[in-house]
C-alpha positions in Angstrom: 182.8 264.7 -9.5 182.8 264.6 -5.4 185.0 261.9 -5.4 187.3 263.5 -7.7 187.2 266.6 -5.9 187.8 265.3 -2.4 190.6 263.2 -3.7 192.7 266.3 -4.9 191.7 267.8 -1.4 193.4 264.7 0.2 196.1 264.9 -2.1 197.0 268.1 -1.4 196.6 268.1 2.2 199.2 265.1 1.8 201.5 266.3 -0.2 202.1 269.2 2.3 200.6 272.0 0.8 198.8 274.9 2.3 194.9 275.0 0.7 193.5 278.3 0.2 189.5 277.4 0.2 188.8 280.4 -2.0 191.3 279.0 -4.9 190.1 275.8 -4.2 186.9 276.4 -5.0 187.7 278.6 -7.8 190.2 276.2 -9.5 187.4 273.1 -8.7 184.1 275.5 -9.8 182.8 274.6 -6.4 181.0 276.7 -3.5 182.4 277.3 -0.3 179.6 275.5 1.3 180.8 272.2 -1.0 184.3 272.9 0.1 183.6 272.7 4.0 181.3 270.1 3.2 184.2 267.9 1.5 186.5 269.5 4.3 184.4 268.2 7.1 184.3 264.6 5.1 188.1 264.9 5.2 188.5 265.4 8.9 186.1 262.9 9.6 188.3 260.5 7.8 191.6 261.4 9.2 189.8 261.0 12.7 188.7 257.6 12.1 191.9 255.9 9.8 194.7 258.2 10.4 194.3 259.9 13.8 197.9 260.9 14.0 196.8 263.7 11.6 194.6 266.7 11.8 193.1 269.2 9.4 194.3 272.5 10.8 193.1 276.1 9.6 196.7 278.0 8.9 197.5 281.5 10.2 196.1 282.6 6.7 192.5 282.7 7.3 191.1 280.8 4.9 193.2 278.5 4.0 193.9 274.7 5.4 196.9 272.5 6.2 197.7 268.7 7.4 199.2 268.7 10.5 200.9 265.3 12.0 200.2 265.1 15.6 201.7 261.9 16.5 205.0 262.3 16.3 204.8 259.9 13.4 
């Protein structure tokens, strides 16, 4: 089920859309401590493989977006 879960995360971080935590977590029957758990493993991985990318929190608080900062 984390795999799962973190893979829907990284699919919707990459195919552009905005993630509101508290749907997330609804939607995935997760807490919120899970999601920034999953969130944090995320960020991690970006870091690491695909640096010209960053997790970003959006002007919504609460919610998340993928952000391509390196021009590429």
């Amino acid at each position: 089920m984390k795999t799962t879960i973190i893979l829907l995360l990284y699919d919707a971080f990459m195919s552009g859309e905005t993630v509101s935590r508290a749907k997330f977590c609804k939607k995935h029957m997760i807490a919120e401590r899970t999601f920034y758990r999953y969130l944090h493993e995320l960020t991690e991985f970006f870091r690491s493989y695909k640096p010209v990318y960053m997790i970003d929190g959006s002007q919504i608080k609460g919610s998340y977006v993928l952000k391509n900062v390196g021009g590429a």
